[in-house]
Residue, then its C-alpha position, 0 to 999 in steps of 0.5 A: x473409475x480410479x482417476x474419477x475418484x482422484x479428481x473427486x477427493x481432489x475437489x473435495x480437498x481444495x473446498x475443505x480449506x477456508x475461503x478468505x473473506x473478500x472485504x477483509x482482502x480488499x480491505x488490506x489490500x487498500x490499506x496496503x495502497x494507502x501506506x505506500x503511496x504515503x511512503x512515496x509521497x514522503x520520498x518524493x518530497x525529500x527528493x525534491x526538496x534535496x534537488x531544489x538545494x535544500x536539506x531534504x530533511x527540513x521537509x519535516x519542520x512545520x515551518x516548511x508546510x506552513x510556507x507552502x501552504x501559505x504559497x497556494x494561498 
């Protein structure tokens, strides 16, 4: 009969602590995507900028985009 009490004031233990709310989690857990693979496309456009002989910081100068933009078009 003890250990059925046990389990019981364990159960009643776990449910005691509030749940978290499950669109707020995936909510953060979407922003958390989007923000590395932002960081990722960055450290992959100086990459490839550096390995293509360029300065991979010049990947932030507007003129930059503005070629290859002007490329795809």
């Amino acid at each position: 009969m003890a250990q059925d009490q046990v389990h019981t004031d364990h159960v009643k233990k776990h449910h005691d602590v509030e749940p978290v709310s499950y669109p707020r989690w995936i909510l953060k857990r979407i922003l958390l995507l989007i923000l590395v693979a932002i960081i990722m496309m960055i450290i992959g456009t100086m990459v490839g900028y550096k390995l293509g002989g360029g300065n991979p910081f010049k990947v932030f100068l507007p003129s930059t985009w503005q070629h290859i933009f002007d490329f795809f078009h």
